[in-house]
NUKOLGU-23762 format. One line per field, with one value per residue (C-alpha): residue in three letters; x, y, z. Coordinates in pm, 1 decimal. Example, Ala and Ser with C-alpha at 12.3 -4.5 7.8 and 13.67 -1.06 7.14 Angstrom:
// residues 2
selum <- (Ala;Ser)
u <- (1230.0;1367.0)
v <- (-450.0;-106.0)
w <- (780.0;714.0)
***
This chain:
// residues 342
selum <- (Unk;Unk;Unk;Unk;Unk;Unk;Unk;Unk;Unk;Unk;Unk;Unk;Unk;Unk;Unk;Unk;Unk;Unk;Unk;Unk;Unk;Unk;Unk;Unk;Unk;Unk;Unk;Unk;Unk;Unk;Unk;Unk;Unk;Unk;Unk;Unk;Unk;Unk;Unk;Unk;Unk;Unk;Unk;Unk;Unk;Unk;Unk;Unk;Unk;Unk;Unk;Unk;Unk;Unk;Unk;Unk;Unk;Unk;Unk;Unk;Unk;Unk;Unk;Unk;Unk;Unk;Unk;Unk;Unk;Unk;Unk;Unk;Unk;Unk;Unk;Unk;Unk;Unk;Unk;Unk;Unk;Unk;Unk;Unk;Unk;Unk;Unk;Unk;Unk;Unk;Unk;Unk;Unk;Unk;Unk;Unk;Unk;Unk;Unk;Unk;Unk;Unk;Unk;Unk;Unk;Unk;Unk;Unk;Unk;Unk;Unk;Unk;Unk;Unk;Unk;Unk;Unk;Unk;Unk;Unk;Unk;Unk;Unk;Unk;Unk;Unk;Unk;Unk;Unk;Unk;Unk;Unk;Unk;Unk;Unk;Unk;Unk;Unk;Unk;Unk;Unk;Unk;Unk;Unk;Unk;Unk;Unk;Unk;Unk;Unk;Unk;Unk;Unk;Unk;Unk;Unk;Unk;Unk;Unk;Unk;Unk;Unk;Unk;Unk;Unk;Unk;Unk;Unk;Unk;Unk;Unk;Unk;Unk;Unk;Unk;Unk;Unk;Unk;Unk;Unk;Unk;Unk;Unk;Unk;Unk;Unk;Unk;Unk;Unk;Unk;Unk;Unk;Unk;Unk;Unk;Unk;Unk;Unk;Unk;Unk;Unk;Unk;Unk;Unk;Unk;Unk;Unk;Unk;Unk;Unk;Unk;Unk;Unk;Unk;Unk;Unk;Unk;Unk;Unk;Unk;Unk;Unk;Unk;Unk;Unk;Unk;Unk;Unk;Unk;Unk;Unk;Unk;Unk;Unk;Unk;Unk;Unk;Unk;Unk;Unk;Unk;Unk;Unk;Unk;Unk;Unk;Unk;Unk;Unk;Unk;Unk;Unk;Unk;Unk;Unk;Unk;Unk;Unk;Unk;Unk;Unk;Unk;Unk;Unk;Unk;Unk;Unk;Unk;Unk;Unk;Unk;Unk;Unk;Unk;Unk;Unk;Unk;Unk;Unk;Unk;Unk;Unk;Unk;Unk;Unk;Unk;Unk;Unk;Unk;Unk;Unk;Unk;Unk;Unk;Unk;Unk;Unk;Unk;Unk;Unk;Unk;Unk;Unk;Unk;Unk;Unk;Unk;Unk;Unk;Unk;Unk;Unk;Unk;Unk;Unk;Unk;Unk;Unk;Unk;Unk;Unk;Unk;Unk;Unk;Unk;Unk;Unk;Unk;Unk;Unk;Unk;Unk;Unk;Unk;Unk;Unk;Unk;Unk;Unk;Unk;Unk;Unk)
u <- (-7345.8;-7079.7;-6757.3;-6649.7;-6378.8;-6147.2;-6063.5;-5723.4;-5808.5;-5942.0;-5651.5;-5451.0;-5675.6;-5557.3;-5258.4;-5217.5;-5427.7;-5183.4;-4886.6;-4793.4;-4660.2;-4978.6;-5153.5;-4940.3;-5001.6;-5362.0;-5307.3;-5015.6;-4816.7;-4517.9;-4191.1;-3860.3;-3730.2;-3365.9;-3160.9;-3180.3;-2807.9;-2761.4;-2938.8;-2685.5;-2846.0;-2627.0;-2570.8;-2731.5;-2611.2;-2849.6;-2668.1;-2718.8;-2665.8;-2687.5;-2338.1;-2154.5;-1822.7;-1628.3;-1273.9;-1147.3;-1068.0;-697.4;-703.4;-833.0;-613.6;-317.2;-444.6;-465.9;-81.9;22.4;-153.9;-57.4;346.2;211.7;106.9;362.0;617.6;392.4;344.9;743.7;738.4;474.3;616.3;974.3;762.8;567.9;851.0;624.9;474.1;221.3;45.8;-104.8;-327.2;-480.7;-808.3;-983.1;-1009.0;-1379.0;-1591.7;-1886.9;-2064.5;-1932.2;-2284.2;-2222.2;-1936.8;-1990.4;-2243.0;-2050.9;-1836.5;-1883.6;-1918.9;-1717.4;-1420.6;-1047.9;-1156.8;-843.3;-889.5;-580.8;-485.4;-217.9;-124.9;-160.5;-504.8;-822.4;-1005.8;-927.3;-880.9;-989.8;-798.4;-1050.4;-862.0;-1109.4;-1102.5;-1099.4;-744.7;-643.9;-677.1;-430.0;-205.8;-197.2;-215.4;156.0;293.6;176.5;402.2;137.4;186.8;25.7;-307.4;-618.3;-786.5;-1215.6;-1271.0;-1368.4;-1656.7;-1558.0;-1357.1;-1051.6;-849.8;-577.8;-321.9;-428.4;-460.0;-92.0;-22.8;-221.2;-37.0;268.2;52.9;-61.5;259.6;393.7;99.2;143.0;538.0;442.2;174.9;412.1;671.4;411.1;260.9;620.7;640.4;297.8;274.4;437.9;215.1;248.4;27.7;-58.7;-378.2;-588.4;-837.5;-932.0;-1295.8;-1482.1;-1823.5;-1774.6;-2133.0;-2067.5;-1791.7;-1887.8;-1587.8;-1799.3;-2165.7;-2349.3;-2320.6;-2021.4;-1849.1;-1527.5;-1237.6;-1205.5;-867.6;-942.4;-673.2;-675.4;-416.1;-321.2;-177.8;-97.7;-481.4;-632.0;-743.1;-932.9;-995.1;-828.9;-977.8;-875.6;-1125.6;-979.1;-1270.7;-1274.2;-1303.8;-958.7;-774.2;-956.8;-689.7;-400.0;-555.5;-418.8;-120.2;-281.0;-159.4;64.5;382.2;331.1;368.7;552.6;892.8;761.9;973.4;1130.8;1480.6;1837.6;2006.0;2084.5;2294.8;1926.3;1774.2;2173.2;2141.2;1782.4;1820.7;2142.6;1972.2;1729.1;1946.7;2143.2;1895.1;1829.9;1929.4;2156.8;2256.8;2601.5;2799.2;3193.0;3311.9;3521.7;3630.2;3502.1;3497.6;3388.3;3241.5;3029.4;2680.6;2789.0;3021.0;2846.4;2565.2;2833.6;2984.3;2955.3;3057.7;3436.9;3526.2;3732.8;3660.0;4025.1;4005.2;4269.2;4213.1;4544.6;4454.3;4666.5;4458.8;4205.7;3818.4;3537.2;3266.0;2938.2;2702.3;2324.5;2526.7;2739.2;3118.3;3228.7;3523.4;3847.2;3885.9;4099.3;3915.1;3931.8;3763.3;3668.3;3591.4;3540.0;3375.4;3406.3;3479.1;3662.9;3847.6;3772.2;4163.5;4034.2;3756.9;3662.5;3629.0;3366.1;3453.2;3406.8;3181.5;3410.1;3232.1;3432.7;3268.8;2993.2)
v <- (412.2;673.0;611.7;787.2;961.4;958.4;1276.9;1386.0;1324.1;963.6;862.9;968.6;790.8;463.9;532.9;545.0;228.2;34.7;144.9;-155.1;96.8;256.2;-57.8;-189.2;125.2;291.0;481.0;723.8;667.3;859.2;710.3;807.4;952.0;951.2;1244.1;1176.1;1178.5;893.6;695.1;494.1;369.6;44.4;-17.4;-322.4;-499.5;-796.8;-1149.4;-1340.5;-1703.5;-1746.8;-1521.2;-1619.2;-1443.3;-1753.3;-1585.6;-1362.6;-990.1;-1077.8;-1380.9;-1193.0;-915.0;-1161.0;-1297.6;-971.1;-887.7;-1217.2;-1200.3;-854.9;-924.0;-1240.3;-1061.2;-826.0;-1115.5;-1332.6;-1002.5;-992.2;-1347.5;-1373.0;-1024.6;-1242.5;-1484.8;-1334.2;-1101.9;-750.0;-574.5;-764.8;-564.9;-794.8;-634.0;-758.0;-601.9;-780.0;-1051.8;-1101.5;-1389.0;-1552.7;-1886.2;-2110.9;-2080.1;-1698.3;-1680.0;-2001.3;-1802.3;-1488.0;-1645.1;-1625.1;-1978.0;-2097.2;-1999.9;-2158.1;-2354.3;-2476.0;-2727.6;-2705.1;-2989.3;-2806.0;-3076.9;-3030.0;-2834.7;-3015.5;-3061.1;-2855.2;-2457.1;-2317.8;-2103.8;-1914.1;-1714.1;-1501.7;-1550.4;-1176.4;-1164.2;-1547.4;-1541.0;-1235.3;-1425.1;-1762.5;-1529.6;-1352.4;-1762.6;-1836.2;-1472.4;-1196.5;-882.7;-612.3;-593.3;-798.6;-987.3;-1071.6;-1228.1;-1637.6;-1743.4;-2160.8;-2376.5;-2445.0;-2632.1;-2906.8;-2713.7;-2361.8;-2602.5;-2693.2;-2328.2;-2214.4;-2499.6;-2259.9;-2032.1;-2247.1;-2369.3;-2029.3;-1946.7;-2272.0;-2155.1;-1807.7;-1932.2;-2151.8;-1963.8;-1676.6;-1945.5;-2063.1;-1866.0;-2022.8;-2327.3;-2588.0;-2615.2;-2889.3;-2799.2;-2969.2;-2932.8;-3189.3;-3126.0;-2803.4;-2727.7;-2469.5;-2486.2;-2378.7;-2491.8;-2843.7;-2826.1;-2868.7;-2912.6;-2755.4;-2759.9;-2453.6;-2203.4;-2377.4;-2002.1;-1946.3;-1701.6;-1543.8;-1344.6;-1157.9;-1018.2;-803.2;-888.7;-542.4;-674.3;-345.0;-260.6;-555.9;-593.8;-910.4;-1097.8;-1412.5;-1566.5;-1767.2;-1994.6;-2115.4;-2286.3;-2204.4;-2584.6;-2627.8;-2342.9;-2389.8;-2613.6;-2381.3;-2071.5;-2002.9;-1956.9;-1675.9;-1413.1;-1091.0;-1255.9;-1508.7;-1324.1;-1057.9;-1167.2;-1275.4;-1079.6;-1128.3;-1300.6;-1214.6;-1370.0;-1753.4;-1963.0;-2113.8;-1764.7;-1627.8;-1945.7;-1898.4;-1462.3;-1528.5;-1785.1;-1563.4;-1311.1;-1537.6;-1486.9;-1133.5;-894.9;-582.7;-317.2;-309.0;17.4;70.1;402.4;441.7;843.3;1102.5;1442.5;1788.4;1897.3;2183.7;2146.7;2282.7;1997.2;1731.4;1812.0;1865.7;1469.7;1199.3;860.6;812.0;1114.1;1049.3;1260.1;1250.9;1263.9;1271.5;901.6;705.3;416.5;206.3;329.5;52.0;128.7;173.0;-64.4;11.4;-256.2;-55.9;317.1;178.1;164.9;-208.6;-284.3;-203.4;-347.8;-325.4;-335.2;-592.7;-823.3;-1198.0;-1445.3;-1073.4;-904.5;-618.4;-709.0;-633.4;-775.8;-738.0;-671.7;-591.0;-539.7;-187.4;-207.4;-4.6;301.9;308.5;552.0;768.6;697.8;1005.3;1270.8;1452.5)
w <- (1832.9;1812.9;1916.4;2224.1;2251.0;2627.4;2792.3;2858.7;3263.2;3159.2;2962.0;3268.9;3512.1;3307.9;3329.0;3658.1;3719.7;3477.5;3737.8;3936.9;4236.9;4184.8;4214.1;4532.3;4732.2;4650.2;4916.1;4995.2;5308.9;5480.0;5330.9;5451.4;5124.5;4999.5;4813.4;4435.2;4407.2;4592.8;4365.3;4157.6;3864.4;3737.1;3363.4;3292.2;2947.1;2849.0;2799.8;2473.2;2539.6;2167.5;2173.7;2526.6;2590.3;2649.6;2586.7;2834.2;2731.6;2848.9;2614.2;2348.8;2369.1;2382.0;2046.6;1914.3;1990.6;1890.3;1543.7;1480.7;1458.4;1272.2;1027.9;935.8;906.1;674.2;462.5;432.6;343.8;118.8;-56.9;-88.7;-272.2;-480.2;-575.6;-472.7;-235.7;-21.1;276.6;561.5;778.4;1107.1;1130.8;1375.3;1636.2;1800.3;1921.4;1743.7;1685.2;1397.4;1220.0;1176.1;1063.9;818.0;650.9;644.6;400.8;9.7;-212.7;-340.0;-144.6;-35.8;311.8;450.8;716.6;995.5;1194.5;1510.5;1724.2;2005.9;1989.6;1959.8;1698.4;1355.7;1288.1;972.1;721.7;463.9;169.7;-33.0;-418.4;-456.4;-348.1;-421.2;-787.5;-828.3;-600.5;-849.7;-1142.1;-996.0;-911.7;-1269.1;-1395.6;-1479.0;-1429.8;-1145.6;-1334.0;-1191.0;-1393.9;-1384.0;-1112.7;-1130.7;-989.1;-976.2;-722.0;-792.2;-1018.5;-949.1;-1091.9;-853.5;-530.8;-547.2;-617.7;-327.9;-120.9;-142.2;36.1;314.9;347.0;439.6;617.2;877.2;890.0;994.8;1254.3;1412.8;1491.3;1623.3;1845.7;1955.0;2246.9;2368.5;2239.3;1952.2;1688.2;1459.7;1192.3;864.9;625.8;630.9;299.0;112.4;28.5;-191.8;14.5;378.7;440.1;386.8;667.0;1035.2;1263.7;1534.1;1633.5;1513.0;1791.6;1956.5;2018.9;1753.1;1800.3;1444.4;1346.9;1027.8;796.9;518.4;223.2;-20.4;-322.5;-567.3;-612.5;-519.8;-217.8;11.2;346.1;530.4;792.5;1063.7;1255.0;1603.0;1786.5;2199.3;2242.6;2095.4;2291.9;2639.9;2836.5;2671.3;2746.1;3052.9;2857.6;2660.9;2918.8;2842.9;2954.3;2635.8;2335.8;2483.2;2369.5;2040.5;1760.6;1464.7;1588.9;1425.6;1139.4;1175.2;852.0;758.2;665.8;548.3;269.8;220.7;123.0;-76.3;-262.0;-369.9;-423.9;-690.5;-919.3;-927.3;-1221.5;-1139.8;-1406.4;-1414.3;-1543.3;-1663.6;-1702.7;-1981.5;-1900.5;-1854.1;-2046.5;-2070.0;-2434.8;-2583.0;-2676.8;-3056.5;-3085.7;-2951.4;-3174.8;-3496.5;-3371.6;-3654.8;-3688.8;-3703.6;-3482.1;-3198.0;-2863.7;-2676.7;-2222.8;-2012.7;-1874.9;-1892.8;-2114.1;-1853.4;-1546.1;-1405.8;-1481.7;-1195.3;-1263.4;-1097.9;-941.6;-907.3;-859.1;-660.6;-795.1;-657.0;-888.5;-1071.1;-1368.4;-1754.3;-2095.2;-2320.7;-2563.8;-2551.3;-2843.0;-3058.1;-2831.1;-2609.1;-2264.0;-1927.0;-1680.8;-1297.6;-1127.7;-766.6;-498.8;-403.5;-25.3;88.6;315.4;690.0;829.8;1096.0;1444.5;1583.6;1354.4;1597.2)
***
């Protein structure tokens, strides 16, 4: 039997039948009709109970602001450490279950488990190798160029190193938290497997602040995991008038030691002008060994001595145990800028 094939009036005829107002009213009646523009049709976005939006949006974006002056001052620390430039960006702060963002992560990985008294339960501080291992390679002294990239967890040796990290890390969050709440925050165990963690149940709903770390060329992710369950009776607190008056505060004798300290340390080029002379090219290129160039510098007139361009001392030559040397007579006292001047 051949098949048959519907007509255009037929197909249309189902149609119509399949339409449940069709259906309901077979027959047309008078309506009272209403203009078409004042018909409001409501956006309707679907809920995923999988995904609930425990966190208010003024929570989240007090988090945001919070984290974001976090992470410029743990850049500035971390690039005092590590002796370069480190950038810290904060590229994102969103909601999702602890099962997503678990497998989101690579393996093996640095999985810091945070204990912050007084929160609940445990927050979670994930460093990607990508950017980790050029971190430990700068603690351990190499230079700006990245190296392969290890595939492995990590040693004894690199978990103390990253502990410097951390360490910094929980300083930074604290005192970004300060204005909110006092953290006291410790870490309780590292892992390489994130999978093998559960602090959480699966789709328990996490608030996860994501950073990105710039290290010359290099470039990779930190991640910090702060369940809802451990921020719900403090959240309340999360409110614009809690992190407004976070902000880097001014110098106190703690952070005065701790700069000059570092500063010890540090190598300057220091310069001594002898005198200074004007010669032709012809007999500067004709000059051999022995030949005396004569200035008008009185031999008995101190000598600037520059620290980094900057001329910082007076001072008399010299020599000491046979060599040459000089002798620092005063302070050059830098000049005051004149507030009149327009």
């Amino acid at each position: 039997m051949p098949d048959e094939v519907l007509s255009q009036d037929e197909v249309m005829s189902l149609l119509s039948a399949m339409d449940p107002a069709a259906a309901a009213a077979p027959h047309p009646t008078p309506t009272r009709t209403t203009p078409a523009g004042s018909r409001s049709r409501e956006k309707v976005t679907p809920y995923d109970f999988k995904r609930p939006e425990r966190v208010g949006k003024e929570q989240m974006r007090a988090l945001q602001s919070l984290h974001e002056g976090f992470g410029r001052n743990f850049g500035a620390a971390l690039s005092a450490l590590l002796r370069t430039i480190v950038e810290v960006k904060l590229t994102s702060v969103d909601q999702l279950t602890y099962s997503e963002f678990v497998f989101s992560l690579e393996n093996p990985t640095c999985f810091n488990l945070l204990r912050a008294e007084p929160l609940e339960g445990n927050l979670i501080l994930d460093i990607n190798p990508s950017v980790l291992y050029p971190i430990i390679d700068r603690l351990l002294g190499g230079g700006k160029q990245a190296g392969p990239l290890s595939r492995r967890p990590l040693t004894e040796i690199e978990l103390r190193l990253v502990s410097r990290i951390t360490a910094l890390f929980m300083i930074e969050l604290r005192r970004a938290w300060e204005n909110v709440l006092e953290l006291d925050l410790s870490v309780e165990r590292v892992e390489s497997n994130p999978q093998l963690v559960q602090i959480v149940s699966p789709n328990e709903v996490i608030v996860l602040v994501s950073f990105e770390l710039t290290l010359g060329d290099v470039r990779g992710m930190m991640n910090l995991c702060i369940p809802f369950n451990a921020i719900e009776r403090f959240s309340s607190k999360l409110t614009s008038n809690s992190w407004v008056g976070y902000s880097r505060g001014g110098a106190t004798a703690h952070t005065i030691e701790a700069i000059s300290g570092r500063l010890d340390g540090s190598r300057v080029e220091l310069v001594v002008t002898l005198a200074e002379s004007s010669i032709r090219t012809a007999d500067l290129i004709g000059l051999r060994v022995g030949d005396i160039i004569t200035t008008d510098h009185d031999c008995h007139r101190s000598l600037q001595v520059a620290v980094e361009g900057v001329t910082k001392f007076l001072a008399k030559p010299g020599a000491y145990k046979g060599h040459k040397a000089i002798e620092v007579e005063d302070k050059i006292e830098p000049r005051k800028k004149n507030s009149g001047a327009a």
